[in-house]
N, C-alpha and C positions, 0 to 999 in steps of 0.2 A: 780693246780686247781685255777683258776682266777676267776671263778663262786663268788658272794657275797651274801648277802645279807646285808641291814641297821641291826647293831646293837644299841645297848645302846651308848646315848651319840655321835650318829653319827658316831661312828668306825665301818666299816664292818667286817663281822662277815664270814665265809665260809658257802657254802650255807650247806655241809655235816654234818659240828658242831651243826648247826640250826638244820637240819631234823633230827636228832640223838635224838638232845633235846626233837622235837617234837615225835620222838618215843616214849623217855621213856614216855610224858605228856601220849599218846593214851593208852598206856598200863594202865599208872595209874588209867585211865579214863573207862576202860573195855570194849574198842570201838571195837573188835571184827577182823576179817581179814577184808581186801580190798575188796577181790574179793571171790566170791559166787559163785560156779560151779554149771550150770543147772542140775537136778536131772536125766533128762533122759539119760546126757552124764554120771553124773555117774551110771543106771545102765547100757547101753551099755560098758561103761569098765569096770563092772565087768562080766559081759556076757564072754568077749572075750575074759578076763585071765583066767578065769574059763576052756573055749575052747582051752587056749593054754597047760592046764593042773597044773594052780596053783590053788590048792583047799586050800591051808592051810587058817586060821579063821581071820590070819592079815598078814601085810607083812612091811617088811623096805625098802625103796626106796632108794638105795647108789647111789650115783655119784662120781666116783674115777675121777680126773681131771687127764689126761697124754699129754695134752697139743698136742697133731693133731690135732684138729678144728680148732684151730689158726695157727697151724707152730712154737710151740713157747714151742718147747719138750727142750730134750738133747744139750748142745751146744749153747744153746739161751740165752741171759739176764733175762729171764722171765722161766726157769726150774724150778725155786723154788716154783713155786705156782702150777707143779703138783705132782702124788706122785705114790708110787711105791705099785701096787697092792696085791705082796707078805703080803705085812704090813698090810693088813684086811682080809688076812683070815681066822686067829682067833679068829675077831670079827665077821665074817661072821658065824664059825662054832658055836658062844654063841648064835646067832639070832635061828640058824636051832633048836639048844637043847634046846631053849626058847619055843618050838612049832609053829615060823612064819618062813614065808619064806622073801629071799632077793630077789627083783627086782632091778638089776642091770641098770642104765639109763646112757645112752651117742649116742655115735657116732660112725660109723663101723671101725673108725682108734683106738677103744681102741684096748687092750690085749683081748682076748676074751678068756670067762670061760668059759669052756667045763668038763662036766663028775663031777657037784659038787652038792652035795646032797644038797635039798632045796632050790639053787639058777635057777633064769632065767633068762637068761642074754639076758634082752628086748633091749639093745642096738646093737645086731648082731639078732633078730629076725624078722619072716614074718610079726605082728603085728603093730609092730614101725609104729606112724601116731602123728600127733598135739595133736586130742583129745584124745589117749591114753598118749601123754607126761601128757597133762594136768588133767587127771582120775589118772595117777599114784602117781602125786602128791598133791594131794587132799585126795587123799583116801587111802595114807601110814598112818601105826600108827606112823610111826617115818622117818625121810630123814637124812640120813645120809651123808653128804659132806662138801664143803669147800667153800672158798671166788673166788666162778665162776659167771658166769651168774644164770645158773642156782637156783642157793641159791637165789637172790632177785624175781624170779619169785616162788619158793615155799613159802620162806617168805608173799608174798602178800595171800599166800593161808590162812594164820594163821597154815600150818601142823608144829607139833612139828618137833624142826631142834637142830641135832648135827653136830656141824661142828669142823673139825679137819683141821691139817695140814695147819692153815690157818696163814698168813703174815699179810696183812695190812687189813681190814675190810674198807677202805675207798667208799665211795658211795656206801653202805649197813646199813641200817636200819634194825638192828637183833630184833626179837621181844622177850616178855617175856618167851616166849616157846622155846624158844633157848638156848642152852648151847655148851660151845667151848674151844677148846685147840689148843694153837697156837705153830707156831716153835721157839721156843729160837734166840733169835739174839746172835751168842758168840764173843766176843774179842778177835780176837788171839794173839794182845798185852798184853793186861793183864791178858791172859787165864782165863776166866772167861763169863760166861754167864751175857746177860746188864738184871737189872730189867727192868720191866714195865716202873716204871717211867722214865727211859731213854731211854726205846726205843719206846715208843708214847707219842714224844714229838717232835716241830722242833726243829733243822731240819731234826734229823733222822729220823723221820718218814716217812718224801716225801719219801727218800729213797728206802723205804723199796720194791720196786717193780722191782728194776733194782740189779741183783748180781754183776753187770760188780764195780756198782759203790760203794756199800758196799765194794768189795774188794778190793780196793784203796782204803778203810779206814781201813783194817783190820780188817773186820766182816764178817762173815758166817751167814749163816741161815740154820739150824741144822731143818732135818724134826723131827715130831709125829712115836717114836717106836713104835711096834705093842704093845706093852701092853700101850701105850698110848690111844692108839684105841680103843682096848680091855675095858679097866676100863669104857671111855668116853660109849662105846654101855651100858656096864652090870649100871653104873649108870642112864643114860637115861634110860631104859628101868626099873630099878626098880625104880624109879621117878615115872612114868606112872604108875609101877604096887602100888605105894604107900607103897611101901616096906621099903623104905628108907625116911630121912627126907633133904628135896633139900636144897642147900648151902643158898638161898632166905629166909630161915626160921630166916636164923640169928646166930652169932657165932665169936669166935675167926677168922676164916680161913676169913670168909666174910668183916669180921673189917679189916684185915689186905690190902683184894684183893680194899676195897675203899679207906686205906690209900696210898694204890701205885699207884691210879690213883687219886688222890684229885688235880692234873695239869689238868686233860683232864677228869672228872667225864662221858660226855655223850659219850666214845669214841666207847666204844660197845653197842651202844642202850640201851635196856633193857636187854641185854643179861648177863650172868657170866658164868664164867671158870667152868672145871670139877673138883669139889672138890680133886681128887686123883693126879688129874695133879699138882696144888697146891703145893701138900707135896712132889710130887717128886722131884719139882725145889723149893726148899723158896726161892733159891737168886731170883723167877723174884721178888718175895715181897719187896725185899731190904732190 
């Protein structure tokens, strides 16, 4: 990234470190989403999911990345940033027993769900259109995905976003309604998973988007198990339902996740990790 901007004292600054920063400022500021969705498109999309036969009272909006829109699946430098749809069904079946349904959102080269109670998998359906992309993501109580495209166009919605499986957050501004669990970068040198603070930090950071070149260092990038997924839905969702008290409130675990980024403070916007994820790995805390 060669993009700048002026910083202090005349040193430039990346323009992403900047917009990061400006995230967190907007959040602190209570300035709201970007973007305001016309009220007739959304009721017209709920008109036509209603029509396609989702009656349930909410629904979660998942986008599993498998990497066919790009060409950049199995085999490619760029695999690790999709994921293996096995590993949310889990989370998919806690959403159903929650009383909402999943809207499944992509592209006709995903895996297609077929035969799953409370899921519609709008990305192989007759409906699929812009303004249903855009109704679905406005009007999910929850979007459930990763570091795609996708995510910075729901982001601009302000819809609550869990995001999983995700590698580098670079030129993405997570908002305060965001919460996320990323994949371990491990050493197979020193067997060992890197904390945070080594691995968003340069130069490995750049890194982080090419496997080719990680592997000539002796690092992997280890996806999100399904009870990674799992915890991340059942805590977002009792976050919302106020059931639980969010990592934001304050605490040992949150003391800790800003000591291990006190190098790179605005690296996830406003965003923080899933508390559960946390305790499964302490080494990322260091």
């Amino acid at each position: 990234q060669f993009i700048a901007v002026r910083g202090k004292d005349g040193v430039a600054e990346p323009w992403a470190h900047a917009a990061s920063r400006a995230q967190v400022a907007w959040a602190a500021q209570q300035r709201g989403p970007l973007v305001n969705v016309p009220s007739e498109l959304m009721e017209s999309g709920a008109a036509r999911l209603r029509a396609a036969g989702v009656t349930a009272d909410w629904f979660v909006a998942m986008h599993i990345r498998e990497g066919g829109y790009h060409g950049d699946g199995p085999g490619t430098t760029r695999q690790h940033r999709s994921a293996n749809v096995g590993d949310y069904l889990e989370a998919i079946a806690h959403i159903v027993a929650r009383g909402g349904a999943v809207i499944r959102l992509g592209d006709r080269s995903m895996t297609p769900l077929r035969g799953m109670a409370g899921v519609f998998d709008y990305a192989h359906s007759d409906i699929k259109s812009a303004e249903m992309d855009l109704y679905l993501c406005a009007a999910a109580r929850l979007f459930v995905g990763t570091t795609s495209g996708l995510t910075t166009a729901v982001q601009a919605l302000g819809t609550p976003m869990l995001l999983v499986n995700c590698i580098s957050n670079d030129c993405q501004f997570w908002h305060e309604h965001t919460d996320f669990t990323l994949r371990p970068v491990y050493d197979r040198r020193a067997r060992r998973y890197l904390s945070l603070r080594e691995t968003y930090r340069q130069p490995l950071q750049a890194l982080l988007i090419d496997t080719a070149v990680l592997a000539r260092h002796g690092l992997e990038i280890h996806p999100n198990t399904a009870q990674d997924i799992t915890e991340g839905v059942r805590y977002k969702l009792d976050c919302l339902d106020e059931r639980v008290r969010p990592l934001r409130d304050g605490g040992p675990l949150l003391d800790g996740y800003h000591a291990a980024l006190a190098d790179n403070p605005y690296n996830f916007g406003a965003a923080l990790p899933v508390p559960a994820f946390l305790e499964r790995l302490p080494e990322l805390l260091g």
